[in-house]
C-alpha positions in Angstrom: -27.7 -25.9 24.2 -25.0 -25.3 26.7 -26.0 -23.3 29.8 -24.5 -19.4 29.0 -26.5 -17.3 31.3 -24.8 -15.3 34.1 -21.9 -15.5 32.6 -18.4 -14.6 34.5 -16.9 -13.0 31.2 -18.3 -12.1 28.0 -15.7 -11.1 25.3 -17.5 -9.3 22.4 -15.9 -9.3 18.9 -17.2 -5.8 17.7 -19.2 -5.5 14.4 -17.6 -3.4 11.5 -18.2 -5.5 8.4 -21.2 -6.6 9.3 -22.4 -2.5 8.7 -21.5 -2.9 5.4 -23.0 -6.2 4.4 -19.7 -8.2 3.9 -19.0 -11.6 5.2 -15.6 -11.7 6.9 -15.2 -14.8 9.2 -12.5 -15.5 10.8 -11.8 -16.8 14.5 -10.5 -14.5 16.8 -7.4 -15.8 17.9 -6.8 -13.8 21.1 -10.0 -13.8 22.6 -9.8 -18.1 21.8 -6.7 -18.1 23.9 -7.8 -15.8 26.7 -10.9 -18.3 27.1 -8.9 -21.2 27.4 -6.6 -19.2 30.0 -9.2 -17.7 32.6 -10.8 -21.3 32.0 -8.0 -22.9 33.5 -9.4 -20.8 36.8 -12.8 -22.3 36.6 -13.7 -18.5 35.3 -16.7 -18.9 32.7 -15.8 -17.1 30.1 -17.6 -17.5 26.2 -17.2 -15.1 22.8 -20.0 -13.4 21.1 -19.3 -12.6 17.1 -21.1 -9.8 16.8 -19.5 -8.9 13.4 -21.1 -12.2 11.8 -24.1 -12.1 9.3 -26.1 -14.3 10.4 -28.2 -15.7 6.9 -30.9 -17.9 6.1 -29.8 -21.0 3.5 -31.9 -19.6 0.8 -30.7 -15.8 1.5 -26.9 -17.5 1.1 -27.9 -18.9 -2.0 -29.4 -15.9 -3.5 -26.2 -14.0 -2.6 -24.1 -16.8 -4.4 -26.5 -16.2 -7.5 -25.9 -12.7 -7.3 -22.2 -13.1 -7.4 -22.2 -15.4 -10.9 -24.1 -13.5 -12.8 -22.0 -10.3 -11.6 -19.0 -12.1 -12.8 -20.2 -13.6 -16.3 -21.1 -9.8 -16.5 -18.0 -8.5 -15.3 -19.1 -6.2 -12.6 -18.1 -8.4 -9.7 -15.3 -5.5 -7.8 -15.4 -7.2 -4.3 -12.3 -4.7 -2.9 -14.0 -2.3 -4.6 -16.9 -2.4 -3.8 -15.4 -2.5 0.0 -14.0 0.3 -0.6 -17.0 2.2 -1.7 -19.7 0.9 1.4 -16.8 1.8 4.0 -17.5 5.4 4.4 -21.3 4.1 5.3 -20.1 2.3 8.6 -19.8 5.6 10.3 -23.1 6.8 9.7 -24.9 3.1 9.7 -22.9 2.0 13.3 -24.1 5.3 14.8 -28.1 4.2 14.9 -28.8 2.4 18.3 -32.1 0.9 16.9 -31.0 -1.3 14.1 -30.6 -5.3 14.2 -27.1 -5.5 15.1 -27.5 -3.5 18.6 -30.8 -5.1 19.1 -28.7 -8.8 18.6 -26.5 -7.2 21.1 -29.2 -6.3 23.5 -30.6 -9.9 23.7 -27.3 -11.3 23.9 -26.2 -9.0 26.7 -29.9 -10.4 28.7 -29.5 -13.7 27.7 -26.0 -14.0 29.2 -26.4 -11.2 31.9 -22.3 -11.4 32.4 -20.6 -9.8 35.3 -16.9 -8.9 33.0 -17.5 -7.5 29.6 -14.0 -7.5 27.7 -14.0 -5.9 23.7 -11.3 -6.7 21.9 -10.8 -3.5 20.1 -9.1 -2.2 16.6 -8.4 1.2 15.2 -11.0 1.0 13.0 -13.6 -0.1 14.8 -13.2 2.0 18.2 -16.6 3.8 17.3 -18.0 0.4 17.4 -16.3 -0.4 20.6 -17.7 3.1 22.1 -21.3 2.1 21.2 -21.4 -1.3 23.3 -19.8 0.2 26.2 -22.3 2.5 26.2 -25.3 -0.3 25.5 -23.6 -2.5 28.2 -23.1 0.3 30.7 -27.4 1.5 30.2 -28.5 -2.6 30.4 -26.0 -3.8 33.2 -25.1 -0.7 35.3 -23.3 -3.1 37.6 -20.9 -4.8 34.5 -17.0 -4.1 34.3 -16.6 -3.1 31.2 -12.9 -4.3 29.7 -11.1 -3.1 26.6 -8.1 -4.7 25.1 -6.5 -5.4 21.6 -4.9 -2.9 19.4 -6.7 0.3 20.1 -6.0 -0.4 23.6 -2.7 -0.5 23.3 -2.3 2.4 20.5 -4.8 5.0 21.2 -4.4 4.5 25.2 -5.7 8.0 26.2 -8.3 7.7 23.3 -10.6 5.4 25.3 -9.8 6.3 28.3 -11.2 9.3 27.9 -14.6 7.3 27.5 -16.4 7.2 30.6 -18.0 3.8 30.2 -15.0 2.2 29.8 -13.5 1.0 33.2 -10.3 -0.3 32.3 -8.0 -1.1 29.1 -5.6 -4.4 29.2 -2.2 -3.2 27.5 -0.4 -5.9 25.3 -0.5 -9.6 25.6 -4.4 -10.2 27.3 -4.4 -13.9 28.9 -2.0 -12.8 32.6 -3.1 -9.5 32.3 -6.7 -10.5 32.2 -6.8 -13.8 34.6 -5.5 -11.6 37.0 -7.8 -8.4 36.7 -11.1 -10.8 36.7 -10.2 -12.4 39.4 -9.9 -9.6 41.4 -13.4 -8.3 39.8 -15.2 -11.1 40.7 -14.0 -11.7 44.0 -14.9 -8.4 44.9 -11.8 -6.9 44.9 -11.2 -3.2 44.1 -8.1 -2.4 44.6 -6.5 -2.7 41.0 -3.1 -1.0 41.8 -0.6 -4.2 41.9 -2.3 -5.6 38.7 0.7 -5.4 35.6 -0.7 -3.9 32.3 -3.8 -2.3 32.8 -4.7 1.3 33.0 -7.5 2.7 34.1 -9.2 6.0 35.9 -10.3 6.0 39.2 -11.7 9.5 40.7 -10.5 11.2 38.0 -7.0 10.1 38.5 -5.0 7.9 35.8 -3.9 4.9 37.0 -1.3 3.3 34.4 0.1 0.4 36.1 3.7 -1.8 35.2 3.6 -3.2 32.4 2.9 -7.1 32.0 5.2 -9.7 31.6 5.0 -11.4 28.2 4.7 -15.1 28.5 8.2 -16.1 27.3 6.9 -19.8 26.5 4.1 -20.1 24.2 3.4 -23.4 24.9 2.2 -23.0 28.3 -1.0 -21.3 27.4 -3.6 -23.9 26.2 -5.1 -24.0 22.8 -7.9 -21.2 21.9 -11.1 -22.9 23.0 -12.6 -23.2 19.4 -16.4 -24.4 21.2 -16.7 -21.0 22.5 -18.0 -18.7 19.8 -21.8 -18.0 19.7 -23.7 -15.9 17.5 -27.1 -14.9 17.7 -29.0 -16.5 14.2 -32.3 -15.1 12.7 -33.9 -16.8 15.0 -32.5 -14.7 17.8 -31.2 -17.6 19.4 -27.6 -17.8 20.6 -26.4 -20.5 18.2 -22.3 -21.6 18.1 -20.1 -21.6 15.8 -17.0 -23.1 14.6 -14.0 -21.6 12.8 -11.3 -24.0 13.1 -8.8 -22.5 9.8 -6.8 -19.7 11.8 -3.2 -20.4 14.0 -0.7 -18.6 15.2 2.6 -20.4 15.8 4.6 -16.9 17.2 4.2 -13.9 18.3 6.1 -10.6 17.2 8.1 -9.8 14.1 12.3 -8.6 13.8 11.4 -6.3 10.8 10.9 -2.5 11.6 8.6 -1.6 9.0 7.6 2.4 10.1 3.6 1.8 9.0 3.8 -1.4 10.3 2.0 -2.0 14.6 3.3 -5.8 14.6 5.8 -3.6 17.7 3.4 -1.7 19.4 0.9 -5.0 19.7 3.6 -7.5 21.3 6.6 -4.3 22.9 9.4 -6.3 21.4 10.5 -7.2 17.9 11.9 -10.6 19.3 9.6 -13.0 17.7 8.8 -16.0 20.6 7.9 -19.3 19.1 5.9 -21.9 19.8 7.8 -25.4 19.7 6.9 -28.1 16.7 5.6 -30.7 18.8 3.1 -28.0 20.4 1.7 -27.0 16.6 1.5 -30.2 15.7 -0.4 -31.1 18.4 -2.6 -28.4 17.8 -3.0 -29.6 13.6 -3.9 -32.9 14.6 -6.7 -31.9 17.6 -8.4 -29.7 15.1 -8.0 -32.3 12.0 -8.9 -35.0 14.0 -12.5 -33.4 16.1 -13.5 -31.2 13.5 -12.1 -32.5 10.4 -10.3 -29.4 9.6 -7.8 -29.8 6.1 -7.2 -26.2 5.4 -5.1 -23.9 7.4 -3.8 -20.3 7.6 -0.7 -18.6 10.0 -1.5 -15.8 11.0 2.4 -15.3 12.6 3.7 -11.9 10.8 6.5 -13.8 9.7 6.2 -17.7 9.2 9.9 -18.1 8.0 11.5 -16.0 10.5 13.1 -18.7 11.7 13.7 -21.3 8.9 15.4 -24.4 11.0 11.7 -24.4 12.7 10.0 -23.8 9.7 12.0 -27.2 8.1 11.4 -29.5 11.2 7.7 -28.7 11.3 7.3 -29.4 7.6 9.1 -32.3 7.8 7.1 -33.6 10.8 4.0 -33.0 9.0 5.4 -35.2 6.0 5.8 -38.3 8.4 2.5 -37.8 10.2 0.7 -37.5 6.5 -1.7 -35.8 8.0 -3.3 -34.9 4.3 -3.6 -31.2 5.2 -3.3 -27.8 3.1 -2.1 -24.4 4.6 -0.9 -20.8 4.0 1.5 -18.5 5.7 2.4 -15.2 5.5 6.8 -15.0 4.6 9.1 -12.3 3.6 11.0 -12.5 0.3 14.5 -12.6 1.7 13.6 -14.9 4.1 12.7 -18.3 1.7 14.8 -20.0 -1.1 14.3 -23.2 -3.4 15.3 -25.8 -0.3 12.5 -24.1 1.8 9.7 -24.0 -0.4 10.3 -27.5 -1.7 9.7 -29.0 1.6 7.3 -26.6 2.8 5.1 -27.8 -0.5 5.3 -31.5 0.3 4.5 -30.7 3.7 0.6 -29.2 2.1 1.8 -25.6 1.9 0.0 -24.4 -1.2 0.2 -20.9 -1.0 2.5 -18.0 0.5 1.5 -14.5 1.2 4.8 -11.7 0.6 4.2 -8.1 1.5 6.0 -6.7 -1.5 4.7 -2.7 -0.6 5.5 -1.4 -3.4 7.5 -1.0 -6.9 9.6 1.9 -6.4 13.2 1.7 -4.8 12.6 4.9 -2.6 9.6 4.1 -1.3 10.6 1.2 -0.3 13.6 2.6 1.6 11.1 5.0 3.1 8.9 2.8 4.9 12.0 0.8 6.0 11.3 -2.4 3.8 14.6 -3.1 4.2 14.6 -4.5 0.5 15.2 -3.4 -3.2 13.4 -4.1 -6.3 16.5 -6.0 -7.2 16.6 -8.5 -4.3 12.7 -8.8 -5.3 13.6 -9.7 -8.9 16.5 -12.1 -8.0 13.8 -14.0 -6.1 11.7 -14.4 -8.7 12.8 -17.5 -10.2 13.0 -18.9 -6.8 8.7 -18.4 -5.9 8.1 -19.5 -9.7 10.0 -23.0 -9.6 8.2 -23.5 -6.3 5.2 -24.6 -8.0 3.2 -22.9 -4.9 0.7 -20.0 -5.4 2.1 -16.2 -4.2 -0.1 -13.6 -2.8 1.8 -10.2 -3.1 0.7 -7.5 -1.1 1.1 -3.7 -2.1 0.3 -0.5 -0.4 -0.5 3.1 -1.9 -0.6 6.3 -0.4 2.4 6.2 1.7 3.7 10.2 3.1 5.6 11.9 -0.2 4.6 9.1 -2.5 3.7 10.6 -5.8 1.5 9.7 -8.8 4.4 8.4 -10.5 5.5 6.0 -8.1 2.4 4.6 -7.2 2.6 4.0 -10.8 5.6 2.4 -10.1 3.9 -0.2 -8.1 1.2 -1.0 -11.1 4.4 -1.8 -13.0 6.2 -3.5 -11.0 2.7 -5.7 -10.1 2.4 -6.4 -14.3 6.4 -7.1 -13.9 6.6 -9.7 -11.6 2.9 -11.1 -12.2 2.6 -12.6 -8.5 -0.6 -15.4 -8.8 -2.8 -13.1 -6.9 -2.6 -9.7 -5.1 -4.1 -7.3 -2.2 -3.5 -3.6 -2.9 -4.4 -1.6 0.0 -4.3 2.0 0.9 -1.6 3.4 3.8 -3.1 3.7 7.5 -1.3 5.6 9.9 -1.9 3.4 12.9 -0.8 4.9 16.1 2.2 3.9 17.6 3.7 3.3 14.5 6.8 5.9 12.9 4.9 7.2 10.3 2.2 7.4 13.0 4.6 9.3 15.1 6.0 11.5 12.3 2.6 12.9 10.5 1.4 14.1 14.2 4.9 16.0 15.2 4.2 17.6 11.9 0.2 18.2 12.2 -0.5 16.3 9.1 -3.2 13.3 10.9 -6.1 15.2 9.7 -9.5 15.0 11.8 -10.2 11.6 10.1 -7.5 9.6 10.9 -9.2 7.1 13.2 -11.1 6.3 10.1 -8.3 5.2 8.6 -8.1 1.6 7.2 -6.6 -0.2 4.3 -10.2 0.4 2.2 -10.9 4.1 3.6 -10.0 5.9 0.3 -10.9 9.5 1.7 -7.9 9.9 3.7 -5.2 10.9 1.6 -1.6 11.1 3.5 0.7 11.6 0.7 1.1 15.3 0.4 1.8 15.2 -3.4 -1.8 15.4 -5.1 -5.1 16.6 -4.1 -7.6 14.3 -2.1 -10.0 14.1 -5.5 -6.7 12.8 -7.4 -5.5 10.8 -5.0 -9.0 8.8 -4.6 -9.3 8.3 -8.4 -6.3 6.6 -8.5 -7.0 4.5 -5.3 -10.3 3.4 -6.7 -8.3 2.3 -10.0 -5.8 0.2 -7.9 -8.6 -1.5 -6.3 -11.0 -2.1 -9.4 -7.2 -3.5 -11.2 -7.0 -5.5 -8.0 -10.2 -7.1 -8.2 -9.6 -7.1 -12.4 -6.3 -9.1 -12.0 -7.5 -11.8 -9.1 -11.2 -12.3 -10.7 -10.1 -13.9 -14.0 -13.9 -14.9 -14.4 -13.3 -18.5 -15.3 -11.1 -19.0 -11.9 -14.0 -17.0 -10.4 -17.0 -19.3 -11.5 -14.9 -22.4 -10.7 -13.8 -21.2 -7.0 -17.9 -20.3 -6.5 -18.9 -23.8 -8.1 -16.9 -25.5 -5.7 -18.7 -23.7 -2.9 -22.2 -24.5 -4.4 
């Protein structure tokens, strides 16, 4: 066990799922990459999951058994089921006593850190709240940071939260070198640094904005030995989840529900070069033995030249690896996918929306059904798997075209899909329109893709409008839990 007491920084992912009893693990990307950064300053920085479950062998066992027999009886509704616990995270996140802000407690002694820094969603800002507070009545003395997409959206939001001494707007690794140095060199002058804001005295201090790094391959890798959790033991144990990459930042489509804008300020996507993902691919295949890989870029194929080299440099290096990526229909063709395929692609993720033509020109899709048909032929020669992904809910949408979007899902028969429910996330143009015209509602920072009792459409009541949102999600679960593919995707995790 590594030394982690006294820590310079202590980036906290928040806990949300965990409330609910649902095992989402993933590595967090941005807080990897800010490591690695104040690292290169000799700052000490390490990451403590708090949203993972930490489980005993035989409890994951017991929770695998659970699942078969739920599926040869055909009541396994994961989204569902999601969908139903949600609500329970506000009332279950509120209690101060339970084992996740005790965990939190003994990591906050064990590693006594002088910078606290939450990376910080929409959805879990009450979270975010709650260990400010925790953090603020154990270490009087700690700087407490907030960054990440809340930061960024709902600006005046935390600020108003008095335990919260400063928010980093945007892109975190400058911004944040910069701001702990000054912390822990005493320094409290905060005026000079770019992209914070912060209240000092009761004044607001919104400083310039950062610069956004404009070449990707300067910052070092996310440090992937960095993440701890505390087990049942209540020991701080690490962890390693080596599946998630980025290779750009930012997205040229101007979706109005999407916040891909408001998190990077520019819809000029910057890229990292091939050499410097490759390199990345081989470091984690190579010390870890990591095969299987998702991008997390918002669009993989915006730029297809790059998209064509890498895969290509991946076919000479036979590296034996499999990945996803997340593309836009109009953006692939048979040329692409071919080589992406050899290259160990084996599955692409398209956000489809929905199956109505004026929806989709109402959320600015920027697509038809027709171009969507014509590709059709196109995804099915590729031999690869296709995730669609559809929302419901959007402002004016009405029974009949959410109908639509069933259809159209039956029509096209994509391998697998992810129906979700529409979030008006701030900064966004939908955000933007539903406040000019008072229709947010007191619950809107609730709102997430599973929250079914916001209802934003305007066209039915709030009891309609959940009926038919729990229906989406049990066909969801219906059409991707086929329970033979079910029992043999748990079998090969047995």
């Amino acid at each position: 066990m590594r030394e982690n007491s006294n820590l310079d920084v202590l980036l906290v992912v928040p806990p949300l799922f965990r409330f609910i009893d649902i095992d989402m693990q993933s590595y967090p990307l941005g807080l990897g990459y800010i490591v690695s950064y104040l690292k290169q300053t000799n700052i000490r920085a390490e990451i403590y999951n708090a949203d993972y479950i930490p489980r005993s062998p035989n409890e994951n066992r017991m929770r695998t058994v659970k699942r078969i027999l739920s599926t040869v009886v055909g009541t396994y509704h994961p989204v569902l089921d999601i969908a139903k616990r949600w609500p329970s995270y506000y009332q279950d996140v509120l209690n101060t006593e339970c084992d996740v802000w005790d965990d939190y407690k003994i990591v906050l002694q064990k590693t006594n850190p002088k910078i606290i820094g939450i990376s910080s969603r929409i959805v879990d800002i009450t979270s975010t709240f709650i260990m400010a507070r925790i953090a603020r009545q154990l270490l009087p003395r700690v700087k407490i940071i907030v960054g990440g997409a809340s930061a960024s959206s709902s600006t005046d939001y935390l600020l108003a939260n008095e335990d919260i001494d400063c928010l980093v707007l945007g892109e975190g690794e400058q911004t944040m070198r910069e701001l702990t140095t000054h912390i822990l060199s005493g320094r409290t002058d905060w005026r000079y640094i770019k992209g914070i804001t912060y209240v000092k005295n009761g004044i607001t201090f919104k400083n310039e904005p950062g610069e956004l790094i404009s070449n990707l391959d300067d910052i070092p890798f996310p440090d992937r030995d960095a993440m701890f959790i505390l087990d049942i033991n209540k020991q701080i144990k690490y962890i390693h989840m080596n599946t998630d990459i980025i290779t750009s930042r930012g997205c040229p489509y101007a979706c109005k529900f999407c916040s891909a804008y408001t998190a990077w300020g520019t819809r000029k996507p910057r890229m990292r070069s091939v050499s410097n993902i490759i390199h990345e691919l081989v470091y984690l295949h190579t010390t870890y033995g990591q095969n299987d890989f998702i991008f997390w870029d918002d669009l993989f194929t915006s730029n297809r030249e790059r998209v064509v080299s890498f895969c290509n440099r991946l076919i000479e290096l036979k590296l034996n690896i499999k990945w996803r990526c997340l593309v836009r229909i109009n953006t692939i063709d048979t040329e692409l996918l071919t080589v992406m395929r050899l290259a160990g692609c084996y599955e692409i993720q398209i956000g489809i929306e929905s199956g109505n033509d004026r929806i989709l020109k109402h959320i600015g899709k920027n697509l038809t059904l027709k171009q969507i048909r014509e590709q059709l032929p196109v995804l099915r020669k590729s031999g690869m798997d296709w995730l669609a992904f559809f929302i419901i809910g959007f402002p004016t949408e009405t029974e009949s075209e959410i109908q639509d979007t069933i259809n159209f899902i039956h029509e096209i028969t994509p391998t697998a899909i992810a129906i979700s429910i529409f979030s008006p996330y701030p900064g966004t143009e939908f955000y933007n329109e539903l406040n000019e015209k008072g229709l947010l509602g007191d619950n809107v920072m609730k709102s997430d893709v599973w929250y079914i009792n916001n209802n934003y459409t305007g066209t039915m009541s709030d009891d309609k409008f959940k009926s038919i949102a729990e229906d989406a999600f049990r066909l969801n679960d219906n059409y991707n839990g086929g329970r033979m593919k079910l029992l043999q995707e748990i079998r090969s995790k047995l």
